[in-house]
N, CA, C, O and CB atoms as a CASP TS submission, in Angstrom:
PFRMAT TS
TARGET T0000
AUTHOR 0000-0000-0000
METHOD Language model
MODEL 1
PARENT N/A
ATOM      1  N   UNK     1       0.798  -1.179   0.000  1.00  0.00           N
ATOM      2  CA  UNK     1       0.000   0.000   0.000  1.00  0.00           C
ATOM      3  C   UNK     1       0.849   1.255   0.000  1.00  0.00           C
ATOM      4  O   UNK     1       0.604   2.226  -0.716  1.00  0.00           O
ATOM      5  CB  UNK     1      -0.912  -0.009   1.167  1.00  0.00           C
ATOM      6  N   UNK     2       1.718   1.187   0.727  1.00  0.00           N
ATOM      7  CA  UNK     2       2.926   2.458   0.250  1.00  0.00           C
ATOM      8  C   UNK     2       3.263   2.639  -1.026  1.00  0.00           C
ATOM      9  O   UNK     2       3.146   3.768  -1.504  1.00  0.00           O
ATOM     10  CB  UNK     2       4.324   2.278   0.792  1.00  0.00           C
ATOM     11  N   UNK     3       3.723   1.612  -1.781  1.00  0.00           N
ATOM     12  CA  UNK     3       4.122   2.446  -3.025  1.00  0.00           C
ATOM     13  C   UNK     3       2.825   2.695  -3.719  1.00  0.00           C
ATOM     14  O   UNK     3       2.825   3.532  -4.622  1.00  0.00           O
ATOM     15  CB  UNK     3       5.206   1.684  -4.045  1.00  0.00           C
ATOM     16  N   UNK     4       1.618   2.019  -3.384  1.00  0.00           N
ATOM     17  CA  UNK     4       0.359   2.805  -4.221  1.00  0.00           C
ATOM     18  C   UNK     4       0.131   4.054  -3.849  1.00  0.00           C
ATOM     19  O   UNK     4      -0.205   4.911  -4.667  1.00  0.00           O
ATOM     20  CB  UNK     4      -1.012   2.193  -4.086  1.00  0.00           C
ATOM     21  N   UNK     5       0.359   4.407  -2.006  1.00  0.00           N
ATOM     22  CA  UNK     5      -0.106   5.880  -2.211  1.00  0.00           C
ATOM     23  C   UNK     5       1.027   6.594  -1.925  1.00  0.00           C
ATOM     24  O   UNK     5       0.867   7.633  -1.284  1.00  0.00           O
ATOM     25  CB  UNK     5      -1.312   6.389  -1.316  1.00  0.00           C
ATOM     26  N   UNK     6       2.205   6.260  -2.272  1.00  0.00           N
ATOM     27  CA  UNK     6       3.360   6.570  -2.836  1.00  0.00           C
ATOM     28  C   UNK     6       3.143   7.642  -4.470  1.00  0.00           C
ATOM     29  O   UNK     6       3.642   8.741  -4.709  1.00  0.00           O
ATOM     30  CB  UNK     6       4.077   4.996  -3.032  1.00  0.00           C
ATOM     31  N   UNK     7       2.459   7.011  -5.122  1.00  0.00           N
ATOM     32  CA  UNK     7       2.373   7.111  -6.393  1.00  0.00           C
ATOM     33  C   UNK     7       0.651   7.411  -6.896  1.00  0.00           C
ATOM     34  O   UNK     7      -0.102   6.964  -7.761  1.00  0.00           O
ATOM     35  CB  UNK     7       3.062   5.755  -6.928  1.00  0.00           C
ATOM     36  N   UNK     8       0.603   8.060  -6.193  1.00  0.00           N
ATOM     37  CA  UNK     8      -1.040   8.369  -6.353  1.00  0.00           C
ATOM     38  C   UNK     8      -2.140   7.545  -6.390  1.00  0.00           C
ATOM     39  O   UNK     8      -3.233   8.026  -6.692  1.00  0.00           O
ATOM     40  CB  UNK     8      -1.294   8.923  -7.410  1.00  0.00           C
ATOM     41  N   UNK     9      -2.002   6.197  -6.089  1.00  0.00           N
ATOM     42  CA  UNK     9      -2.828   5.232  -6.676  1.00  0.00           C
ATOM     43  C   UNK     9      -3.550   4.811  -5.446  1.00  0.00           C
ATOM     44  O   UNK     9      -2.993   4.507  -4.392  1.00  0.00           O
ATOM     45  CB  UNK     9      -2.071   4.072  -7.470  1.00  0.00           C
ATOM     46  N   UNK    10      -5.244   4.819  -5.728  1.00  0.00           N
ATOM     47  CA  UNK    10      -6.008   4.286  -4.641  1.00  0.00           C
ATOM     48  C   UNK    10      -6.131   3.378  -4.353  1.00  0.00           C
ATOM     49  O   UNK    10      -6.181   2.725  -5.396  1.00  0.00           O
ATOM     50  CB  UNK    10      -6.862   4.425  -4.546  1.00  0.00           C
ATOM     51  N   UNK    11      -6.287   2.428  -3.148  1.00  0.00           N
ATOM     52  CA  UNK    11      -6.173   1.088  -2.902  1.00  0.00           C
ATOM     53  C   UNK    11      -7.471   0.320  -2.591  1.00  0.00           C
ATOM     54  O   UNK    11      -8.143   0.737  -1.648  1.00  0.00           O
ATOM     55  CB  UNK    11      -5.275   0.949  -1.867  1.00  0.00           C
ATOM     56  N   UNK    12      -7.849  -0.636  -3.199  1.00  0.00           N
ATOM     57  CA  UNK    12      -8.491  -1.918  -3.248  1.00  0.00           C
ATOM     58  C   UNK    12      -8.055  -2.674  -2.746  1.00  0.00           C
ATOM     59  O   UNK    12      -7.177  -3.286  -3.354  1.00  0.00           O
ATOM     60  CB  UNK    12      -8.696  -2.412  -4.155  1.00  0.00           C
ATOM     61  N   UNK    13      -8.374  -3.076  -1.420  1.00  0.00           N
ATOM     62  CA  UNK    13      -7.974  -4.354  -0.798  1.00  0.00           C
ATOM     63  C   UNK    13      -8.924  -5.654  -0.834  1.00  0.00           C
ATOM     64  O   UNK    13     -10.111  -5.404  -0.625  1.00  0.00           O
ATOM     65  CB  UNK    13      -7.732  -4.040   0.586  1.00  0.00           C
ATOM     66  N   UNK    14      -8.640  -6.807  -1.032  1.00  0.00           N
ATOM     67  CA  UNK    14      -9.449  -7.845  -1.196  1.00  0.00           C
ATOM     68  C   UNK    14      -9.163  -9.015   0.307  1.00  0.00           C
ATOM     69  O   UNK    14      -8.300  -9.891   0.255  1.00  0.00           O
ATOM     70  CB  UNK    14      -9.042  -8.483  -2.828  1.00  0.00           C
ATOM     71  N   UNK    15      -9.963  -8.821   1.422  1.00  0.00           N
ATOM     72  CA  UNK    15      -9.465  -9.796   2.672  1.00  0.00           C
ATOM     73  C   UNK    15      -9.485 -10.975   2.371  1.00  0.00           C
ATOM     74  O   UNK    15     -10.036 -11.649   3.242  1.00  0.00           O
ATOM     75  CB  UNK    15     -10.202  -9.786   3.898  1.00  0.00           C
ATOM     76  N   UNK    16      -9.016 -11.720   1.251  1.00  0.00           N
ATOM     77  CA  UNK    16      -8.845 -13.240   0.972  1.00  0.00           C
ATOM     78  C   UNK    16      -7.562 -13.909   1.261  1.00  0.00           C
ATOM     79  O   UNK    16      -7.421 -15.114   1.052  1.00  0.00           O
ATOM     80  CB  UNK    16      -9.077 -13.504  -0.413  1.00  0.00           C
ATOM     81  N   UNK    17      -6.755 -13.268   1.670  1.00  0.00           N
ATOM     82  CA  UNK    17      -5.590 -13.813   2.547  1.00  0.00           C
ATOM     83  C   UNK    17      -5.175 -13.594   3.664  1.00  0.00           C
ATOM     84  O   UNK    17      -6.052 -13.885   4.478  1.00  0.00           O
ATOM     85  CB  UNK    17      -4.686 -13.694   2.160  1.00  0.00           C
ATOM     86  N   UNK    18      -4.322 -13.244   4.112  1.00  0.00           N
ATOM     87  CA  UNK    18      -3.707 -13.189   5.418  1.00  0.00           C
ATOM     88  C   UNK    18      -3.914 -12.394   6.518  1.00  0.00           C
ATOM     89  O   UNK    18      -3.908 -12.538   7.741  1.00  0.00           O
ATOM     90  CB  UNK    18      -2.675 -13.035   5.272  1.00  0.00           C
ATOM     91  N   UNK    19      -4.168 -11.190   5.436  1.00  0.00           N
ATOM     92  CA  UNK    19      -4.963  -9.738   6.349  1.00  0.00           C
ATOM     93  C   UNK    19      -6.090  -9.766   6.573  1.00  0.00           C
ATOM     94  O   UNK    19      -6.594  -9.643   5.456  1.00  0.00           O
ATOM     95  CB  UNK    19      -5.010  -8.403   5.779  1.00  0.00           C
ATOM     96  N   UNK    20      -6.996  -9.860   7.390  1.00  0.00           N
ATOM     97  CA  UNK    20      -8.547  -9.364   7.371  1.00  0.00           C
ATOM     98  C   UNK    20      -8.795  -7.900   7.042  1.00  0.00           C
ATOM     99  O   UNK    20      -7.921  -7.171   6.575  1.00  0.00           O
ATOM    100  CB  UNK    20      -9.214  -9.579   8.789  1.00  0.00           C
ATOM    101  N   UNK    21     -10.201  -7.460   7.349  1.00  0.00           N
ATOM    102  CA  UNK    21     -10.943  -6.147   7.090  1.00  0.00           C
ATOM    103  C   UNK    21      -9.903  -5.483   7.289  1.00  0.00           C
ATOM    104  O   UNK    21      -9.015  -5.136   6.509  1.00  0.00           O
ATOM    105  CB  UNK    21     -12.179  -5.688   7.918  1.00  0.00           C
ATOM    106  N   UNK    22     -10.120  -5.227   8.950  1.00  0.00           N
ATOM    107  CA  UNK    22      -9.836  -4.512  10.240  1.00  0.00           C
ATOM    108  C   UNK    22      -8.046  -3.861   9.626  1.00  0.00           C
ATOM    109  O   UNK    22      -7.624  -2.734   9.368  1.00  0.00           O
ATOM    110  CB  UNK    22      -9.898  -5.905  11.944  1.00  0.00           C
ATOM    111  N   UNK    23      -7.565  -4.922   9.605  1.00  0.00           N
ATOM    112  CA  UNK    23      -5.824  -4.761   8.843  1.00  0.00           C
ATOM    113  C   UNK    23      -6.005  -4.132   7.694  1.00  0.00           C
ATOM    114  O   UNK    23      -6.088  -2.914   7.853  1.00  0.00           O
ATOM    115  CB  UNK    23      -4.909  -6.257   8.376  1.00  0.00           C
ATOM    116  N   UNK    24      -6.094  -4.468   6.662  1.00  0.00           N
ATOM    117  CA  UNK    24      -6.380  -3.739   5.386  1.00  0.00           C
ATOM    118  C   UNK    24      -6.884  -2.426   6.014  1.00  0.00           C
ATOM    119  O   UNK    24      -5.916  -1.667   5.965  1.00  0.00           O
ATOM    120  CB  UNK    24      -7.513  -4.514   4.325  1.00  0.00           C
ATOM    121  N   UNK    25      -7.908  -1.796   6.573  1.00  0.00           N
ATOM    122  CA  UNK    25      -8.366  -0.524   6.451  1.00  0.00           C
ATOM    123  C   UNK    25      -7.748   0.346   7.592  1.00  0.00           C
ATOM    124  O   UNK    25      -7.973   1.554   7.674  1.00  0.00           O
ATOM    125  CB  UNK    25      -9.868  -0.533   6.457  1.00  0.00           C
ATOM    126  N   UNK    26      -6.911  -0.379   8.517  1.00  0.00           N
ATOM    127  CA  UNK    26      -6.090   0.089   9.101  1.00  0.00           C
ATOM    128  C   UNK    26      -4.786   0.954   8.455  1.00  0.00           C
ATOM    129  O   UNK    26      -4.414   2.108   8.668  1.00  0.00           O
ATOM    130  CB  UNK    26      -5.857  -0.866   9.725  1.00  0.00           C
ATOM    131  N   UNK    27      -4.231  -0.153   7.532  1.00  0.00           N
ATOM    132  CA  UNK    27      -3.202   0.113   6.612  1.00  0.00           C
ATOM    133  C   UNK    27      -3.228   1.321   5.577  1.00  0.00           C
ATOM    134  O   UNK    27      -2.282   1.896   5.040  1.00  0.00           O
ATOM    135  CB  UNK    27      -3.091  -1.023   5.921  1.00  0.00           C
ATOM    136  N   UNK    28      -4.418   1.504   5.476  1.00  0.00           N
ATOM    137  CA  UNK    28      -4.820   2.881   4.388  1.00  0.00           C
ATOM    138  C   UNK    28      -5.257   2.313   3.325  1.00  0.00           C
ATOM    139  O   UNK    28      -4.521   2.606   2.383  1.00  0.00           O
ATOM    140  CB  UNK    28      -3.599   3.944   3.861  1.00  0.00           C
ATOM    141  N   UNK    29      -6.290   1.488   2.955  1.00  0.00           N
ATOM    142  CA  UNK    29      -6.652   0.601   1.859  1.00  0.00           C
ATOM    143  C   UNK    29      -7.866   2.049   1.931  1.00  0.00           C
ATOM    144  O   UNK    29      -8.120   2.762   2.901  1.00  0.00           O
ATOM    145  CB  UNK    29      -7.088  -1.477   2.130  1.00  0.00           C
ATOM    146  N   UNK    30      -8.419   2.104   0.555  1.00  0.00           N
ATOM    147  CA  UNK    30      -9.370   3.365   0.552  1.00  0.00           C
ATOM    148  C   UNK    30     -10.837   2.409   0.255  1.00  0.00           C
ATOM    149  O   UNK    30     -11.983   2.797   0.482  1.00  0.00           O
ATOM    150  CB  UNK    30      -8.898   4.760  -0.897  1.00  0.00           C
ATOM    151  N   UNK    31     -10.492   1.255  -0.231  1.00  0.00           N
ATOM    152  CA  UNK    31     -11.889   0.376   0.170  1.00  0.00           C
ATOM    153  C   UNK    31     -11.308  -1.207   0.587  1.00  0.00           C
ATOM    154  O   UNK    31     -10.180  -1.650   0.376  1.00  0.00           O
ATOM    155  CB  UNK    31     -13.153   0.257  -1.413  1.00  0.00           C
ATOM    156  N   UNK    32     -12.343  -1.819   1.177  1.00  0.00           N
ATOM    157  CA  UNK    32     -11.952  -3.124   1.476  1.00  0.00           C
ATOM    158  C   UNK    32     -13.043  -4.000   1.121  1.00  0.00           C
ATOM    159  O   UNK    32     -14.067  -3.789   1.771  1.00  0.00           O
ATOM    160  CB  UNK    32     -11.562  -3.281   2.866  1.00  0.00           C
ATOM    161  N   UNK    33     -13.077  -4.529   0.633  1.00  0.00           N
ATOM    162  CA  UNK    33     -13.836  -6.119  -0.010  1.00  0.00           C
ATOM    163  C   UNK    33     -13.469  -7.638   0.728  1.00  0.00           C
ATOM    164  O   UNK    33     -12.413  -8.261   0.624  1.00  0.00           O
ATOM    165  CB  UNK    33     -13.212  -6.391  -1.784  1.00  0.00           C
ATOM    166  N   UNK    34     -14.542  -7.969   1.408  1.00  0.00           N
ATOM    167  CA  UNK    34     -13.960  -9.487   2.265  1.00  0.00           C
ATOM    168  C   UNK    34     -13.793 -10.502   0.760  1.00  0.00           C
ATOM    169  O   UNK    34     -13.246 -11.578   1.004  1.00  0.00           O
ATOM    170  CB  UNK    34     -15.559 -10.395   3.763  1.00  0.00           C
ATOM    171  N   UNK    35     -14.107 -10.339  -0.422  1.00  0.00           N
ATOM    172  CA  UNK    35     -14.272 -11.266  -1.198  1.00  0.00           C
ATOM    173  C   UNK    35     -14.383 -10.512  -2.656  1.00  0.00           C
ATOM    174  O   UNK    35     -14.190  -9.297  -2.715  1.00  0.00           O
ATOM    175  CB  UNK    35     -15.436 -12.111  -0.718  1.00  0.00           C
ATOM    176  N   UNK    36     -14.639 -11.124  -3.596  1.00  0.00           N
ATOM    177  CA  UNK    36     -14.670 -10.925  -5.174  1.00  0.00           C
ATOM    178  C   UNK    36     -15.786 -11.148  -5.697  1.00  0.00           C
ATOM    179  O   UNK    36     -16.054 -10.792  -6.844  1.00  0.00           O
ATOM    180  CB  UNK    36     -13.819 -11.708  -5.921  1.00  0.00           C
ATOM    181  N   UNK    37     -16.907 -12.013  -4.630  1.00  0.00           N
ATOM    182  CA  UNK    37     -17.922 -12.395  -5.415  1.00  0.00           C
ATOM    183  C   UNK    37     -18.858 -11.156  -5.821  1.00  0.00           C
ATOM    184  O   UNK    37     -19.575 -11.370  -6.798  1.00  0.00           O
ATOM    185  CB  UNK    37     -18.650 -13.471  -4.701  1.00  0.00           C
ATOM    186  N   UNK    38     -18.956  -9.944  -5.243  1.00  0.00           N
ATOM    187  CA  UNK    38     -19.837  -8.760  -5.955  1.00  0.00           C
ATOM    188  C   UNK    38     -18.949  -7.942  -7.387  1.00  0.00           C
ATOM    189  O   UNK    38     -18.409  -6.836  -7.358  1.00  0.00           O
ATOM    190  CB  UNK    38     -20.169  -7.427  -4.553  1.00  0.00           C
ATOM    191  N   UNK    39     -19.011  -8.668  -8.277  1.00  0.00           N
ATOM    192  CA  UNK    39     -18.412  -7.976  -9.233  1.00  0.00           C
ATOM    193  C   UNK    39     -18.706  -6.278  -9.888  1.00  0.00           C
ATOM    194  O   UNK    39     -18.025  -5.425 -10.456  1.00  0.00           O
ATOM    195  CB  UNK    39     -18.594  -8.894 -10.134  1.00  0.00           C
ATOM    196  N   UNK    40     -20.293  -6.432  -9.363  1.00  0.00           N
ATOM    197  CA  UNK    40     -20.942  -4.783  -9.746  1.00  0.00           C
ATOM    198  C   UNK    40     -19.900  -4.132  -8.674  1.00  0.00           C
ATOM    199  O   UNK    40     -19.361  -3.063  -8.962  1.00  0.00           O
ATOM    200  CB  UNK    40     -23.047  -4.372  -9.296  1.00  0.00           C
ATOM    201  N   UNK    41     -19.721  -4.548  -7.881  1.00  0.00           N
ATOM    202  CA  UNK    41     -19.206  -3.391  -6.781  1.00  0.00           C
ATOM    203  C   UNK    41     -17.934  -3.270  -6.958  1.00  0.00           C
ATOM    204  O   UNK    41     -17.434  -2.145  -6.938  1.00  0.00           O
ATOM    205  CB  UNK    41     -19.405  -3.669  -5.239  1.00  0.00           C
ATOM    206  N   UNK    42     -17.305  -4.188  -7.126  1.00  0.00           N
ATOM    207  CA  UNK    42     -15.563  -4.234  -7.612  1.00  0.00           C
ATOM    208  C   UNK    42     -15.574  -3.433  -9.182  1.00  0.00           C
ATOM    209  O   UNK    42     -14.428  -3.104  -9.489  1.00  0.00           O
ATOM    210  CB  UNK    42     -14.836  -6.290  -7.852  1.00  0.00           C
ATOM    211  N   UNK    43     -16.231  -3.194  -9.844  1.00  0.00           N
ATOM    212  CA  UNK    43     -16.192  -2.716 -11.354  1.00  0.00           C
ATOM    213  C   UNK    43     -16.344  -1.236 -10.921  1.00  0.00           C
ATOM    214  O   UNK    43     -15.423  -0.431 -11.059  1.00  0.00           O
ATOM    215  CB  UNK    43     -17.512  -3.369 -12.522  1.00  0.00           C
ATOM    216  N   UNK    44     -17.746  -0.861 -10.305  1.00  0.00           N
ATOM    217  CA  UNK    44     -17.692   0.422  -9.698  1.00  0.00           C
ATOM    218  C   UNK    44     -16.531   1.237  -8.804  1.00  0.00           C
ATOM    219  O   UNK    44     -16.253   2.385  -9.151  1.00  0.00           O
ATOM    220  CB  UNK    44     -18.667   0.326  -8.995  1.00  0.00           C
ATOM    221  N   UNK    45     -15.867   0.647  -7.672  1.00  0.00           N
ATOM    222  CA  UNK    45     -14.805   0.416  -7.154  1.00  0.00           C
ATOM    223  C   UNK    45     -13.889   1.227  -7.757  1.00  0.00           C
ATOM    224  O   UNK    45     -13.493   2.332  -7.387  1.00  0.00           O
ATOM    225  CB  UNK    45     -14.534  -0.803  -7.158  1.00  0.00           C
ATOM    226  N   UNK    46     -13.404   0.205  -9.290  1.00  0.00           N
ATOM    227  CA  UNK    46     -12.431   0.329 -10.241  1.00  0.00           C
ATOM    228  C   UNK    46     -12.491   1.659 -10.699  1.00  0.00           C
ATOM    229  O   UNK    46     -11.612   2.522 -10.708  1.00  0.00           O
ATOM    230  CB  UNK    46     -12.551  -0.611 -11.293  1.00  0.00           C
ATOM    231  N   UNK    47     -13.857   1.699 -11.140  1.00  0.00           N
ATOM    232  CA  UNK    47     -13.608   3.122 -11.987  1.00  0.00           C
ATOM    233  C   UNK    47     -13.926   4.110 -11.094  1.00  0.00           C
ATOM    234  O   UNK    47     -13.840   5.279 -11.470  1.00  0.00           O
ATOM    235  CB  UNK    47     -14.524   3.368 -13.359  1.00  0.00           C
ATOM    236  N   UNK    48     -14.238   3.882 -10.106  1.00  0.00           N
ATOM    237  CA  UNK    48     -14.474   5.434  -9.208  1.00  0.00           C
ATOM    238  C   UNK    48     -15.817   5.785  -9.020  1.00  0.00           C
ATOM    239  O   UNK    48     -15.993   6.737  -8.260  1.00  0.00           O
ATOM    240  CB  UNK    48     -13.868   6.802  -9.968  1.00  0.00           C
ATOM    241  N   UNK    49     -16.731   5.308  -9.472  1.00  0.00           N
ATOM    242  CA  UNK    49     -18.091   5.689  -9.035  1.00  0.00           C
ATOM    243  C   UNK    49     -18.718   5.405  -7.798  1.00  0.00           C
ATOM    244  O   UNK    49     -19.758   5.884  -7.346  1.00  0.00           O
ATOM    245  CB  UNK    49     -18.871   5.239  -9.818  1.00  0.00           C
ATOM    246  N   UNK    50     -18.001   4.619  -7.341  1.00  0.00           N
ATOM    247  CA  UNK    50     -18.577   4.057  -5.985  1.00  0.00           C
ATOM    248  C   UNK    50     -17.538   4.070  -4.763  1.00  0.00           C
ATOM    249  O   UNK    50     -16.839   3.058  -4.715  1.00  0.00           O
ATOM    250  CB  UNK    50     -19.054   2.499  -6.211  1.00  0.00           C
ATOM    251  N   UNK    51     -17.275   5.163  -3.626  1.00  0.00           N
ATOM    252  CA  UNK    51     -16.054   5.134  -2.542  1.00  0.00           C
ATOM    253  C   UNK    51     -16.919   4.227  -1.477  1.00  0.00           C
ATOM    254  O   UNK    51     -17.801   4.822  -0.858  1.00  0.00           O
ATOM    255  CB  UNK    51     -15.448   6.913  -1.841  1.00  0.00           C
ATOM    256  N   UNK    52     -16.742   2.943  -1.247  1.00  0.00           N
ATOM    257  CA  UNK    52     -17.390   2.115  -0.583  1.00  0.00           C
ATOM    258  C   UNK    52     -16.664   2.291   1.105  1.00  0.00           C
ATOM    259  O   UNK    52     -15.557   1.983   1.547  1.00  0.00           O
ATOM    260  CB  UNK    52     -17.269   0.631  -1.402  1.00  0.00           C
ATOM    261  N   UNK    53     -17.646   2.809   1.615  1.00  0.00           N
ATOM    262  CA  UNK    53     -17.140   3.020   3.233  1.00  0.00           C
ATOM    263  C   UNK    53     -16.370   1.829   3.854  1.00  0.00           C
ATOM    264  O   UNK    53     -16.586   0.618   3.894  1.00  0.00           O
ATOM    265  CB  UNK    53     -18.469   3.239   4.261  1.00  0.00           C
ATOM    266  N   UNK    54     -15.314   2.694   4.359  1.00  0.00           N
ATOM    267  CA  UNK    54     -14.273   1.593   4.965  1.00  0.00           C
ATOM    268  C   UNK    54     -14.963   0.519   6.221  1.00  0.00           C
ATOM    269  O   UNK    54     -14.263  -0.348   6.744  1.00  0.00           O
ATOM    270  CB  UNK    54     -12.883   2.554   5.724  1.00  0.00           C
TER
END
């Protein structure tokens, strides 16, 4: 997550490994997703239409 907001880039975290929520949005993730299965929301996400509360 440093060199993303190192470099301007917003972060998408996905809790499917090692980190949970809580870690990820601790870390400065600007959204967090426990999973992949909502693809509308990860697409929105992507392009910016949607800042999904931490």
């Amino acid at each position: 997550m440093e060199g993303a907001h190192a470099n301007g880039v917003r972060v998408i975290a996905v809790a499917s490994g090692r980190s949970d929520e809580a870690t990820l949005q601790d870390e400065g993730a600007e959204a967090v997703l426990s999973d992949l299965r909502d693809t509308e929301v990860l697409v929105k996400l992507v392009r910016g239409d949607d800042r999904r509360p931490k």
